[in-house]
MIKE-539939 format. One line per field, with one value per residue (C-alpha): x, y, z; residue in three letters. Coordinates in nm, 3 decimals, padded with zeros to 5 digits. Layout:
N
xx: X | ...
yy: Y | ...
zz: Z | ...
martor: Ala | ...
END
This chain:
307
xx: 10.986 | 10.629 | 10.396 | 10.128 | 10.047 | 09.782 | 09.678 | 09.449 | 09.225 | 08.912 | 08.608 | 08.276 | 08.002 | 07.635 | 07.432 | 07.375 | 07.415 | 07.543 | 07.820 | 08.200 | 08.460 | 08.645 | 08.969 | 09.076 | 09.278 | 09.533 | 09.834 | 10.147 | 10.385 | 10.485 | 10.823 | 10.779 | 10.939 | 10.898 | 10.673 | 10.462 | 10.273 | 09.966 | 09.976 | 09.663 | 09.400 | 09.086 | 08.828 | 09.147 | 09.026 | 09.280 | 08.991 | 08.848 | 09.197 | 09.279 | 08.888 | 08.966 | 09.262 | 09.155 | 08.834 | 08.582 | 08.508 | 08.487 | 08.686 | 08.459 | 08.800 | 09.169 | 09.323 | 09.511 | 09.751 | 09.839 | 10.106 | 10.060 | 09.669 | 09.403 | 09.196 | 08.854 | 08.926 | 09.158 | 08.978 | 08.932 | 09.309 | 09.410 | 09.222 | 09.452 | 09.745 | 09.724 | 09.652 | 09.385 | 09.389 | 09.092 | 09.134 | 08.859 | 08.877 | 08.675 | 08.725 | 08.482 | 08.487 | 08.317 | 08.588 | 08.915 | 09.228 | 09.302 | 08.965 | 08.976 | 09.309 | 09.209 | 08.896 | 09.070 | 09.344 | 09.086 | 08.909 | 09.253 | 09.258 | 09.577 | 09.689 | 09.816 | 10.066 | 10.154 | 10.263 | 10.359 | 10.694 | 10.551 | 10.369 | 10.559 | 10.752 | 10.396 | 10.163 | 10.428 | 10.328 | 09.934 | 10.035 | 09.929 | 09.553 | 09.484 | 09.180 | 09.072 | 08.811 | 08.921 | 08.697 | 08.828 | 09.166 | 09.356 | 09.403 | 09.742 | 09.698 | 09.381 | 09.591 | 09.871 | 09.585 | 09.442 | 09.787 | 09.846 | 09.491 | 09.585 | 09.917 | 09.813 | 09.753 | 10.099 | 10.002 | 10.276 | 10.121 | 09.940 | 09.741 | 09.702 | 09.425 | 09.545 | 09.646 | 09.768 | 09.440 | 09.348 | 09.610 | 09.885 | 10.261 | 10.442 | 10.238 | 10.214 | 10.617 | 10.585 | 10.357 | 10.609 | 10.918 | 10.684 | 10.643 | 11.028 | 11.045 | 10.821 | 10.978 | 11.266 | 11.100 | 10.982 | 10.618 | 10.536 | 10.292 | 10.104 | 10.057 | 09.743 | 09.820 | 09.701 | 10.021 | 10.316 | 10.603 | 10.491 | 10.534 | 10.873 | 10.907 | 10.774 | 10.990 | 10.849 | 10.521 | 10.251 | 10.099 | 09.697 | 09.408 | 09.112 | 09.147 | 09.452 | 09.836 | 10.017 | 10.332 | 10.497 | 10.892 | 11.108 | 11.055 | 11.421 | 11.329 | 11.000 | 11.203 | 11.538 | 11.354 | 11.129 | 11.227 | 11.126 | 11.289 | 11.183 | 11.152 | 11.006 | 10.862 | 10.803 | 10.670 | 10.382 | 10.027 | 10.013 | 09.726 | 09.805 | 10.166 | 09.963 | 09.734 | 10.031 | 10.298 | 09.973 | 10.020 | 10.391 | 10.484 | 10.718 | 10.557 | 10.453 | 10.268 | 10.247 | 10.059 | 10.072 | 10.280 | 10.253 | 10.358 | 10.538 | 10.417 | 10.592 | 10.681 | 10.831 | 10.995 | 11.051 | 11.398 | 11.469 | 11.308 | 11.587 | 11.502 | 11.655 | 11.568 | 11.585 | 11.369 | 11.050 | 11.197 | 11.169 | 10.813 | 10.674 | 10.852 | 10.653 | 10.332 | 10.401 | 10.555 | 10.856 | 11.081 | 11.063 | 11.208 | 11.270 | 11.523 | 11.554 | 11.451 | 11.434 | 11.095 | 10.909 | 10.700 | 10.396 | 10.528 | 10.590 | 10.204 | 10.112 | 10.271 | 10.153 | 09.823 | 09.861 | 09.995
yy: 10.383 | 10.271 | 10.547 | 10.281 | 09.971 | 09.735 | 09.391 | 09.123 | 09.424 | 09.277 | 09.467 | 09.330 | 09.492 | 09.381 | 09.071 | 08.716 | 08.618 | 08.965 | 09.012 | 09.080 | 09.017 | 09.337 | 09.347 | 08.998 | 08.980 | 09.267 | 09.337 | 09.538 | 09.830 | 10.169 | 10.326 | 10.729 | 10.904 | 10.575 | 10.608 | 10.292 | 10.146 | 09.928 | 09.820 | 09.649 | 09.629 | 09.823 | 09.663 | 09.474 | 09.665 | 09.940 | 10.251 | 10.030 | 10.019 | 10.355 | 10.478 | 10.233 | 10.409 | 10.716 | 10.703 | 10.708 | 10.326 | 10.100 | 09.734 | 09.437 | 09.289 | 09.348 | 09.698 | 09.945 | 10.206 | 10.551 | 10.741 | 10.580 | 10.591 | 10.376 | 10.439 | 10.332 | 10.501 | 10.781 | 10.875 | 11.267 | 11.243 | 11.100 | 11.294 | 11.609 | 11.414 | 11.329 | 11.403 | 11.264 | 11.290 | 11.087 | 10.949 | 11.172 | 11.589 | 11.672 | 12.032 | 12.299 | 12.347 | 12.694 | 12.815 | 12.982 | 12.785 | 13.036 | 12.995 | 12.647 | 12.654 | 12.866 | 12.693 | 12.361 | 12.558 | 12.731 | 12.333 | 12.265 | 12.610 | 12.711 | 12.951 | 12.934 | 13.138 | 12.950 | 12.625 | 12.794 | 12.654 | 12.295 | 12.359 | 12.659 | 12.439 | 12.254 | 12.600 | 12.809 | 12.620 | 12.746 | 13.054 | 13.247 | 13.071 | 13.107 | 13.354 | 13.102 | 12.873 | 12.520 | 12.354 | 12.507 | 12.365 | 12.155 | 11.784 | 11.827 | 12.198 | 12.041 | 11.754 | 12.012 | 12.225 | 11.913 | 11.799 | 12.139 | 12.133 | 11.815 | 11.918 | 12.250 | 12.164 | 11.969 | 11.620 | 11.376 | 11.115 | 11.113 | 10.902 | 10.960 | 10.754 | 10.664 | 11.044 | 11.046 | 10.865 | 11.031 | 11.318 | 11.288 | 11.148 | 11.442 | 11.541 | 11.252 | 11.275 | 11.619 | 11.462 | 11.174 | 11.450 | 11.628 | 11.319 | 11.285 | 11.610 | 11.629 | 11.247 | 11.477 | 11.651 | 11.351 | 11.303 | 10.942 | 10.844 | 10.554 | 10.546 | 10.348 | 10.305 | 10.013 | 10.192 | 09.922 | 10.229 | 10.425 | 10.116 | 10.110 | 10.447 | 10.343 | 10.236 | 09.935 | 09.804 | 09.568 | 09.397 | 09.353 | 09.104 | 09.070 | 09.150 | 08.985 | 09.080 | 08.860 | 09.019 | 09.275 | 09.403 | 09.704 | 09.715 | 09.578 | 09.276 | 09.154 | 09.197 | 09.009 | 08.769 | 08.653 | 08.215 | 08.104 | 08.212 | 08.466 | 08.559 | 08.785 | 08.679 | 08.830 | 08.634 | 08.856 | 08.913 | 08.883 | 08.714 | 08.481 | 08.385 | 08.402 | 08.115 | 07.892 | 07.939 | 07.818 | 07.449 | 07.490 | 07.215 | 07.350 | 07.658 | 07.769 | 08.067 | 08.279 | 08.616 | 08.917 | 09.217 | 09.503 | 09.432 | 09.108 | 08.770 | 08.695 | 08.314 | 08.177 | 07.815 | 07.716 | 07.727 | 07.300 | 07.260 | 07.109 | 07.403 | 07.580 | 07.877 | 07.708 | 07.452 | 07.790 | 07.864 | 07.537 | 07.481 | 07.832 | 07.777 | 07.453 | 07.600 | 07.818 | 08.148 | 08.359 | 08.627 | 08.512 | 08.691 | 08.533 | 08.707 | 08.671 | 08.934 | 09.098 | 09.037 | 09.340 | 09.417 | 09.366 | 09.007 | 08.921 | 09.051 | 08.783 | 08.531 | 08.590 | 08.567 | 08.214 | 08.080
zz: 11.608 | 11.448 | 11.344 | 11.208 | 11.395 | 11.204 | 11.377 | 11.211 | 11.082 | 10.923 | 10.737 | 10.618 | 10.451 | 10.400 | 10.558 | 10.459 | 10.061 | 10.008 | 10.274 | 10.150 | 10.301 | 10.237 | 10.473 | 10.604 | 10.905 | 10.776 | 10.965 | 10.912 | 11.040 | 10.910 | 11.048 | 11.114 | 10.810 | 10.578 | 10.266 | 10.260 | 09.950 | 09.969 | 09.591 | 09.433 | 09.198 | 09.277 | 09.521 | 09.673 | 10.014 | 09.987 | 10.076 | 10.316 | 10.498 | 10.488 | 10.616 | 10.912 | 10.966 | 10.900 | 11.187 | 10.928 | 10.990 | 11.265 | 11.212 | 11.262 | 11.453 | 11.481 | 11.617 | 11.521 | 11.600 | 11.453 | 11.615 | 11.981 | 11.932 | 11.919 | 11.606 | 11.796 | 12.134 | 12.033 | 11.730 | 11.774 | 11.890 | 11.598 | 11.342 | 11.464 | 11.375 | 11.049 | 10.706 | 10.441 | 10.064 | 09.896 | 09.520 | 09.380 | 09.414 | 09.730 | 09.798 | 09.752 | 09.359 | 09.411 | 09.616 | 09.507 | 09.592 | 09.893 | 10.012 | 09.991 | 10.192 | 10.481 | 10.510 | 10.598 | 10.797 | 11.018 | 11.093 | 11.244 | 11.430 | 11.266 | 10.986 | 10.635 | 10.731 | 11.018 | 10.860 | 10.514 | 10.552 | 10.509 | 10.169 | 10.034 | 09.738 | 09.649 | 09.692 | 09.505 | 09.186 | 09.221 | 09.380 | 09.035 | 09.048 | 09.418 | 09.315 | 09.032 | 09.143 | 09.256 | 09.036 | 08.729 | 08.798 | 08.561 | 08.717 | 08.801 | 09.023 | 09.205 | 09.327 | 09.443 | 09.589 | 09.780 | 09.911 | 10.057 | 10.233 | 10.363 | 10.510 | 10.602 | 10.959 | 11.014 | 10.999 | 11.131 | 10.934 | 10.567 | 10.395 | 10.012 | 09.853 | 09.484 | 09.458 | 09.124 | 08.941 | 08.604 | 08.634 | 08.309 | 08.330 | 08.422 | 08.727 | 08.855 | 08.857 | 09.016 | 09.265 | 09.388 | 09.357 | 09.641 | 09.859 | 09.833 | 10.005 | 10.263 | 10.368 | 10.453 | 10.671 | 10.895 | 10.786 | 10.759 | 10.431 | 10.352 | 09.985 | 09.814 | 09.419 | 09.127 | 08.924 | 08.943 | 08.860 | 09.189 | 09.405 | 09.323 | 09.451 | 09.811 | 10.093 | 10.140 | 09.997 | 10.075 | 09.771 | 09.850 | 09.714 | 09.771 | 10.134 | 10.198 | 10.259 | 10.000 | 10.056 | 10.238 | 10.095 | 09.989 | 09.603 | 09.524 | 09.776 | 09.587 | 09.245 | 09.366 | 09.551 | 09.284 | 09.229 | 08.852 | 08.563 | 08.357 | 07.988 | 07.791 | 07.426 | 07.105 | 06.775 | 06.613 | 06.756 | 07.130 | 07.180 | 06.947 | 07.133 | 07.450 | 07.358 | 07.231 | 07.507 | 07.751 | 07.615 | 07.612 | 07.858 | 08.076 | 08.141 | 08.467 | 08.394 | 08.100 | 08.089 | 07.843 | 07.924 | 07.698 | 07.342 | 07.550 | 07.649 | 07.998 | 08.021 | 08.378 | 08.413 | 08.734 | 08.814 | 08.900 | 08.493 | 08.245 | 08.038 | 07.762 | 07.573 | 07.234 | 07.335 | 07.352 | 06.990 | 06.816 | 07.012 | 06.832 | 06.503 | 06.517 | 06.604 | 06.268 | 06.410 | 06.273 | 06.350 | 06.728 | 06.989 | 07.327 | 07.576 | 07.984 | 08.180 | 08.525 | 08.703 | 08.816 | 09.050 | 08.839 | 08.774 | 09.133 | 09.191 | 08.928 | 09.061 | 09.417 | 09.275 | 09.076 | 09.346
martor: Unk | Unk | Unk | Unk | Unk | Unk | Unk | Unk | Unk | Unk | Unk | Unk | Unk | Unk | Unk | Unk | Unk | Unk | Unk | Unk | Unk | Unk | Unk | Unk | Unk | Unk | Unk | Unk | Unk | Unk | Unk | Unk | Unk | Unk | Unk | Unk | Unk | Unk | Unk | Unk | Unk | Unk | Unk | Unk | Unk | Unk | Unk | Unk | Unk | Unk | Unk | Unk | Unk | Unk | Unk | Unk | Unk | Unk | Unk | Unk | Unk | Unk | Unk | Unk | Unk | Unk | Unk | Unk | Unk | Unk | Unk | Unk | Unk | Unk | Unk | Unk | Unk | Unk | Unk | Unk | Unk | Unk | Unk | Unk | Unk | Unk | Unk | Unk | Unk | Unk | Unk | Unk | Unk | Unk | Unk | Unk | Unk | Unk | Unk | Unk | Unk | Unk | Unk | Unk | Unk | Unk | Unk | Unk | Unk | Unk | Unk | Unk | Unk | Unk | Unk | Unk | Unk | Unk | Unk | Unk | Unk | Unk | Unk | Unk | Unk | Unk | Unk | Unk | Unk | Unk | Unk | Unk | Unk | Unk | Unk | Unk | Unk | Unk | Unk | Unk | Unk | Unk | Unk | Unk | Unk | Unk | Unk | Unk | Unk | Unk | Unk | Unk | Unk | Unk | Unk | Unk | Unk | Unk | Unk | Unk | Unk | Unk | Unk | Unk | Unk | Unk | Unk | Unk | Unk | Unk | Unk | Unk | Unk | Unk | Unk | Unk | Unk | Unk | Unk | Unk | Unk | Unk | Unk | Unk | Unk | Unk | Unk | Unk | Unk | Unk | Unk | Unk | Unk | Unk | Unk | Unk | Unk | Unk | Unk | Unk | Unk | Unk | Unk | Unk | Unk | Unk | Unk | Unk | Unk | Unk | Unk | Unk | Unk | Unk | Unk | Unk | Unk | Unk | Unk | Unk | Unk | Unk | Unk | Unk | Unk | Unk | Unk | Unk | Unk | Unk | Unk | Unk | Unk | Unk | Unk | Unk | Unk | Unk | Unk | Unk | Unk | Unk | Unk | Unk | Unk | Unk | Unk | Unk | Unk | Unk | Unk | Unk | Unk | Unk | Unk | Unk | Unk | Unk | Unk | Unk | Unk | Unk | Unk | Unk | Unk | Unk | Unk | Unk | Unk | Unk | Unk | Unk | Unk | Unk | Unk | Unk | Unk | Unk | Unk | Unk | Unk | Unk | Unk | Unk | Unk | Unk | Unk | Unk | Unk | Unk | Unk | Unk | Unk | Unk | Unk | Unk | Unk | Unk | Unk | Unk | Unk | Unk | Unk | Unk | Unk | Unk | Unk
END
């Protein structure tokens, strides 16, 4: 059963010289219950997606479906049915968290009390600050405060705008350790995120640039699937490696990945590791470190994009 139906969506903004082409004929499913990642960059059209889906903006062209309803003729329909959680903090900083809560509870005509059950392992953890201001909140309790406003109303389906942006390591694994648990109970999420590591947490994922779908796979899919060889290298300053590798001859890309330089060969090459060795010993390097490695998600992205 499909919760989110998207068909050649397409977004523009401005007039003339300064139009952008935002969202370019974007289509793609989301099963109920499935977490779904759209993965990219910022300004790859992400926000722009999920404010067309959300019935905050019209599409220039294409449709779109969320739970059965059209998101241009069913929009106050749809806005009872799901759930919205923007990238930056938008609830009332000069309201206490309990405030805050039944404020967005009473929009929806409900209770806190009435749909406790859905937030009670997420609100449990602010419970002891629900008469502290919101806007004195540490990063990781206002995005725990914002998810339960956004569930408070029983949502079938949620939409959580790069929810974990500038909030520290170990709530942002709190945060996807939540998500796991309300998938249990049947709520469908779409997911946007630049972070490579919470992709792979995602059902399935669609990799976004620029507008465009370049790919649409469960996580272990876009890894397994991914055609050149790949290695990762090591021989002193990265930069440095980086500009050398980029004349090696059988290269077909090379980028830097951490304190790595990622080198792919296409698979048909008469290639040999050694062959990267000598070439760098040549070109003056030492202690060199060269070993074969699984590709990522982040390395499937960059090769997506090169092509």
């Amino acid at each position: 059963m499909k919760s989110i139906i998207v068909s050649n969506l397409t977004k523009t903004y401005g007039k003339g010289k300064a139009k952008i082409l935002a969202v370019e004929d974007v289509s793609f499913d989301v099963s109920q219950g499935e977490i779904f990642g759209l993965i990219g960059p910022d300004g790859a059209g992400k926000t722009s997606i999920f404010r067309m889906l959300t019935t905050v903006l019209l599409p220039d062209s294409g449709s779109a479906s969320v739970e059965g309803l059209d998101i241009v003729i069913d929009y106050k329909k749809i806005r009872q049915v799901l759930g919205y959680m923007p990238g930056k903090f938008s609830l009332y900083p000069d309201l206490t968290v309990k405030e805050n809560l039944g404020f967005f509870a009473s929009v929806f005509n409900t209770t806190i009390e009435e749909n406790y059950d859905l937030i009670k392992d997420i609100y449990i953890q602010i419970e002891p600050f629900k008469d502290r201001a919101a806007g004195k909140l540490s990063g990781g309790m206002k995005q725990k405060l914002a998810l339960c406003c956004a569930l408070i109303h029983k949502p079938k389906v949620l939409f959580l705008d790069e929810p974990t942006t500038g909030v520290d390591p170990v709530s942002r694994k709190e945060f996807w350790e939540m998500l796991q648990r309300l998938k249990k109970q049947g709520i469908t999420m779409v997911v946007a995120t630049p972070y490579m590591d919470e992709a792979a947490l995602c059902d399935r994922i669609a990799l976004i640039h620029h507008g465009k779908i370049l790919s649409i796979e469960t996580p272990d899919n876009i890894s397994n699937t991914f055609p050149d060889l790949l290695f990762e290298v090591k021989a002193g300053k990265t930069s440095a490696v980086l500009s050398a590798l980029g004349s090696f001859e059988q290269k077909k890309n090379v980028y830097a990945y951490g304190e790595f330089v990622h080198l792919t060969i296409d698979r048909d090459e008469d290639f040999n590791t050694p062959s990267v060795q000598e070439y760098l010993k040549h070109q003056g390097f030492n202690n060199i470190e060269i070993n074969p490695v699984k590709a990522s998600i982040e390395d499937s992205f960059i090769r997506l994009l090169s092509n």
